[in-house]
C-alpha positions in Angstrom: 84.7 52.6 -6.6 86.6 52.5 -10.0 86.7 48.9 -10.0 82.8 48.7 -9.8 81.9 51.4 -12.1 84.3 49.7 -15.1 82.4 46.3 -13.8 79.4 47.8 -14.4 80.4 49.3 -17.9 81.1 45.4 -18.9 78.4 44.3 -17.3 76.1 46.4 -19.7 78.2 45.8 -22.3 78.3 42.5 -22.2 74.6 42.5 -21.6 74.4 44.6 -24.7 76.0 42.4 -27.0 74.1 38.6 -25.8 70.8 41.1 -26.5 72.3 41.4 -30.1 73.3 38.1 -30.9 69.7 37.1 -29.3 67.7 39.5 -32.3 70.1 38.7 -34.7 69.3 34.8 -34.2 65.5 35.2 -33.7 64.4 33.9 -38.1 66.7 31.2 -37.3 64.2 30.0 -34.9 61.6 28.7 -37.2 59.4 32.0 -36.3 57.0 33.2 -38.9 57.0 36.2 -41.5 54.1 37.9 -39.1 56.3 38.0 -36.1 59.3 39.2 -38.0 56.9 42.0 -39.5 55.9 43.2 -36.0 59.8 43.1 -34.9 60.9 44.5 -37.6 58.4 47.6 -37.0 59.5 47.8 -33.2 62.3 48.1 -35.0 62.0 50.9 -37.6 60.2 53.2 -34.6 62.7 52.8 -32.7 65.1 54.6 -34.8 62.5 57.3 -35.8 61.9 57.8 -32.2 65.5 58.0 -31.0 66.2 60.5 -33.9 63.1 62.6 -32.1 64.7 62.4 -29.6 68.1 63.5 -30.5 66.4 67.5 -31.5 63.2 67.2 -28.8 64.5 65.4 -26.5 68.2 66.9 -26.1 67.2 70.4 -26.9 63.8 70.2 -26.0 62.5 71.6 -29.3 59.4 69.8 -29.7 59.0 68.9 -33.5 55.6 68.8 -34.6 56.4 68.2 -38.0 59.7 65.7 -38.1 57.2 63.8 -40.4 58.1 65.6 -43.1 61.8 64.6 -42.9 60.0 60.9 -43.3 58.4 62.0 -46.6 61.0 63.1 -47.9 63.5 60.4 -47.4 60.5 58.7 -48.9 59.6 60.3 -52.0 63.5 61.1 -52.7 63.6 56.6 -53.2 60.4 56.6 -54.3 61.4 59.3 -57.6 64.4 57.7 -58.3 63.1 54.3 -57.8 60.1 54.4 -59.8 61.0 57.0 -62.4 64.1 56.6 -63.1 64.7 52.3 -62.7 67.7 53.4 -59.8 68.4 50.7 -57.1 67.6 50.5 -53.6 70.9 50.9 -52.1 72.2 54.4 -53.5 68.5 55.8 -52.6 69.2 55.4 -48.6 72.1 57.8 -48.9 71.1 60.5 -51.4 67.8 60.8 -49.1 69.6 61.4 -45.9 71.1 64.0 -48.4 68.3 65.2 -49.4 66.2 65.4 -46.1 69.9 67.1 -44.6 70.0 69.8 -47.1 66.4 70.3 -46.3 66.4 70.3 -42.4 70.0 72.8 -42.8 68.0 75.4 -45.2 64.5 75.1 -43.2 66.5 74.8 -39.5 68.1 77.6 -40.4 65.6 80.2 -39.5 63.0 78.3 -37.6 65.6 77.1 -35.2 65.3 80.7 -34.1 61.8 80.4 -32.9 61.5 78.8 -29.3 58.8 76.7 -27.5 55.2 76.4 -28.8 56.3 78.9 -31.4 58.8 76.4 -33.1 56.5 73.5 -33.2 53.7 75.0 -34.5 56.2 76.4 -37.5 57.2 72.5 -38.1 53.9 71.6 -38.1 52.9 74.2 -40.7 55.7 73.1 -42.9 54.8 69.0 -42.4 51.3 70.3 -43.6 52.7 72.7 -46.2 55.3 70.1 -47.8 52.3 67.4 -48.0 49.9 69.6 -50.3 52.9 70.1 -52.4 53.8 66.5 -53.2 49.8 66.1 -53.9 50.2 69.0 -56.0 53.2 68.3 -57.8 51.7 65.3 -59.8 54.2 64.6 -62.9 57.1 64.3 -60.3 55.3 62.6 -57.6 52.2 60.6 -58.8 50.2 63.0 -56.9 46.8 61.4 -55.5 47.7 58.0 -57.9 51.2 57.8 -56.1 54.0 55.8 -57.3 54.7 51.9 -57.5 57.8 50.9 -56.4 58.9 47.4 -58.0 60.5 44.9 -55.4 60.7 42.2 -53.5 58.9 41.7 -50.0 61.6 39.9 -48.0 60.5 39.6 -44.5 64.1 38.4 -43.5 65.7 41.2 -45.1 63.9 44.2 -43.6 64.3 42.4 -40.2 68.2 42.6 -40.5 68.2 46.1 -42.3 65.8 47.5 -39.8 67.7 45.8 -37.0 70.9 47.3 -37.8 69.7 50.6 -37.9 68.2 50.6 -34.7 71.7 48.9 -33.3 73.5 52.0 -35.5 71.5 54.6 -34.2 71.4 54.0 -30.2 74.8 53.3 -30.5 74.6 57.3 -31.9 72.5 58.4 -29.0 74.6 56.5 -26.4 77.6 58.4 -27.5 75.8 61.5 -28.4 74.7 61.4 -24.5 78.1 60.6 -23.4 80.5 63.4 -25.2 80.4 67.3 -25.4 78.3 67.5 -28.0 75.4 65.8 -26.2 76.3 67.9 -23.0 75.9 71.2 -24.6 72.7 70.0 -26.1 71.3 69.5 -22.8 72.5 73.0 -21.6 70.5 74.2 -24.3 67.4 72.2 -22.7 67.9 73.3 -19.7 68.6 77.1 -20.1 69.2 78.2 -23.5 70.1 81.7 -22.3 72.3 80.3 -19.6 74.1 78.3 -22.1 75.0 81.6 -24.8 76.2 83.7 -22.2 78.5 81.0 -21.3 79.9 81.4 -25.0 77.8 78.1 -26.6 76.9 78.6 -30.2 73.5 77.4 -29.3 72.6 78.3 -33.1 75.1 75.7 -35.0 74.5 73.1 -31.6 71.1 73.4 -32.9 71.4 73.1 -36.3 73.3 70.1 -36.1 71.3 68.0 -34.0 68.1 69.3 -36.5 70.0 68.1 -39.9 71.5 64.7 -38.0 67.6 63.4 -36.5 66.2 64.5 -39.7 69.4 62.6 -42.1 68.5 59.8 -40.0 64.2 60.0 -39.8 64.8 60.6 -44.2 67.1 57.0 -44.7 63.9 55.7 -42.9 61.5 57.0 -45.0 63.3 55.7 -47.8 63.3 52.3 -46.3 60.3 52.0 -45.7 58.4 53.4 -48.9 61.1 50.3 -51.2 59.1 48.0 -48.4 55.5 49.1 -48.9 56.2 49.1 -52.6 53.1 51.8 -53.4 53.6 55.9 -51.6 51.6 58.5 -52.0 51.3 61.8 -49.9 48.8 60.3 -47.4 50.8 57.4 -46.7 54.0 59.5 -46.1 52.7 62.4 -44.5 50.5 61.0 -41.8 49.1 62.7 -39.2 49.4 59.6 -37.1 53.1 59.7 -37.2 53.7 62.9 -35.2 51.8 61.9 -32.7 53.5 58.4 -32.1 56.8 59.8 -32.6 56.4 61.9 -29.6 54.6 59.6 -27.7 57.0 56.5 -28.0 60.0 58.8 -26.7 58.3 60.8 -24.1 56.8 57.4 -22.4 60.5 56.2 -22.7 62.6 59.4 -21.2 63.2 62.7 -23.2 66.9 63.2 -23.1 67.8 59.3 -22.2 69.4 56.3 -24.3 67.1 54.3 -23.8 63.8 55.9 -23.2 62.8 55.5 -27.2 63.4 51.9 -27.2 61.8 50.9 -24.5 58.8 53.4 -25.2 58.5 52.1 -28.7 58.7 48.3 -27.4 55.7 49.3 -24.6 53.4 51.7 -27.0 53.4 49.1 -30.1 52.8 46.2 -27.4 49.9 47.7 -25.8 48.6 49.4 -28.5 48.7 46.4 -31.0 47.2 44.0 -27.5 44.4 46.3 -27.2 43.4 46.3 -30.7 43.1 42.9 -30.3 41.1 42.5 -27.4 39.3 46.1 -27.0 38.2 47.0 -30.8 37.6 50.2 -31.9 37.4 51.5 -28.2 41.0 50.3 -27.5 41.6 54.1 -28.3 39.9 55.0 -25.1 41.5 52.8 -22.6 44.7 53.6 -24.3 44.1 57.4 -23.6 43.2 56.6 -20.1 46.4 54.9 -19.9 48.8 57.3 -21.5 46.8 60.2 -19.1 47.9 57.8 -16.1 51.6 57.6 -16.9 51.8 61.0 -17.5 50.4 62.1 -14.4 52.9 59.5 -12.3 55.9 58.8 -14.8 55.9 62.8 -16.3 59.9 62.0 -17.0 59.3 58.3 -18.7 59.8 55.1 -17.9 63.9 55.6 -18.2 63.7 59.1 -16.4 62.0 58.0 -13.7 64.4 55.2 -12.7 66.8 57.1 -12.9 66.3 60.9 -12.0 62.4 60.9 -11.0 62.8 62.1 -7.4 60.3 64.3 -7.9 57.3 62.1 -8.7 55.1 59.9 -6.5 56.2 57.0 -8.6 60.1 58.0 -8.5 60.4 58.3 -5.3 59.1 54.9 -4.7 60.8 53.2 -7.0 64.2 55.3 -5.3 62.5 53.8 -1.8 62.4 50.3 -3.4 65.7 50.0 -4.7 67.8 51.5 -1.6 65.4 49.2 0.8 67.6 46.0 1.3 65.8 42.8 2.4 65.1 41.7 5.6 67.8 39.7 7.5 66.5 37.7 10.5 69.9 37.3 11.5 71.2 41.1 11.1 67.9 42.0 13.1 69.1 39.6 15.9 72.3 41.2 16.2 71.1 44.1 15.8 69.7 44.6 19.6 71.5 46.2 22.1 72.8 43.5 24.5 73.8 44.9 28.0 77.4 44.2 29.1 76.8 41.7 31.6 77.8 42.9 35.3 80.4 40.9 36.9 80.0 41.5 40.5 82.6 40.3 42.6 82.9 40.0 46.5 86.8 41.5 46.7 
């Protein structure tokens, strides 16, 4: 049983690292800047949504506002970019900085609240945050935003964007896997349960907060040096909160892999029917997100692997313990009578 379990650890491993060299070789393939565009994209979301997931789906606070943590990575580059002729590479940094000292003085006392009443406290701050940076026009352009001067290298982003997302479910995998990650579940499955068992639920808390919103803030900063123009209704977008959530809830709250391959599926079908549908992809897509939820409520991932108690779970559990048919085990398997050996003694 040990034996299998480390071949299966290889296995994945291995599997891990071919997927790797595979993206990493992809623009020397002769593809084009528009494919390496929509990769790198898949890309960039999937780190936003795995660092959702790391406070919403661990600890099951639902963050209604983690946009602002995007913002502010943003505006953070964006300042020191544009005002004060800084590079691109100290920016990423000094906004995770900046959008950590942020989430520790604001986690602080929301953390506190629980359930409906915590995410509607994000969300007032996401709202709340964005009226100041259109208000506070000499530092942040205000309504005229700020240009960012740079370069639009397709093959750059890819990579940078590509080792994030590499970095960060390397993060989650290990997050998942130690102490920290197991407490953090304890929390999401019965906070109470989990302080009278002595956990500092408080600090567990605060420290998954300040690392998905370090983490969502080097994003934002990314992404505003790639756009090369910001301004508060390009940073703050409504838009964002809701794909956040979406990408790693159709994935798996609580898994490793639930945000990537929720991001890969949302972007794929959203962007195919776009194409096809128009403007009324957005009800077909509704239709289809109100489908999954109703059969896959634990995601893609969590449904696989712990979705027992869905229609959907339990026959994917069915298919996967049902060997195939073997014409010659079914043979064999008959009951043959001993044959009687009569004898005239």
């Amino acid at each position: 049983m040990i034996n299998a379990a480390v071949g299966r650890g290889s296995g994945r491993r291995a599997a891990a690292l071919v997927a790797i060299v595979a993206l990493g070789s992809i623009p020397f393939a002769g593809v084009n800047d528009s494919l390496l565009l929509m990769l790198s994209t898949i890309f960039m979301w999937i780190i936003l949504s795995s660092s959702w997931n790391i406070i919403s789906g661990f600890t099951g606070y639902v963050d209604f506002g983690h946009g602002v943590f995007f913002g502010i990575g943003g505006y953070t580059a964006g300042i020191l970019i544009a005002n004060h002729d800084f590079p691109f590479a100290p920016t990423i940094p000094l906004a995770m900085l900046v959008s950590g000292v942020v989430a520790l003085i604001i986690g602080y006392p929301l953390l506190r609240l629980r359930g409906v009443y915590f995410s509607i406290a994000m969300l007032g701050l996401f709202l709340a945050v964005r009226e100041l940076a259109l208000i506070a026009k000499p530092l942040t352009g205000g309504s005229q935003g700020l240009i960012l001067l740079s370069e639009v290298d397709r093959l750059f982003y890819y990579y940078l964007f590509l080792a994030g997302a590499i970095l960060v479910v390397a993060l989650v995998w290990w997050l998942r896997r130690s102490q920290l990650g197991m407490s953090l579940l304890a929390i999401k499955e019965d906070e109470y349960g989990a302080e009278a068992r002595g956990v500092n639920t408080t600090a567990l808390k605060l420290t998954a907060f300040c690392l998905s919103a370090t983490i969502t803030g080097a994003v934002g900063a990314c992404w505003a040096y790639e756009i090369t123009f910001i301004d508060p209704g390009i940073l703050f977008r409504d838009s964002f909160l809701i794909n956040v959530a979406i990408m790693a809830t159709l994935g798996g709250l609580g898994t490793v892999w639930g945000p990537v391959i929720g991001t890969a599926v949302f972007l794929s079908v959203r962007d195919t029917l776009w194409a096809n549908q128009g403007t009324s992809f957005l009800i077909v897509f509704g239709v289809s997100l109100i489908v999954l939820v109703l059969f896959m409520p634990e995601g893609i991932v969590g449904t696989i692997q712990r979705g027992e108690r869905t229609v959907m779970g339990r026959l994917i559990r069915r298919l996967r313990h049902q060997g195939p048919v073997n014409s010659d085990a079914s043979f064999s398997a008959v009951s043959i009578p001993p044959a009687r050996i009569v004898t005239h003694d």
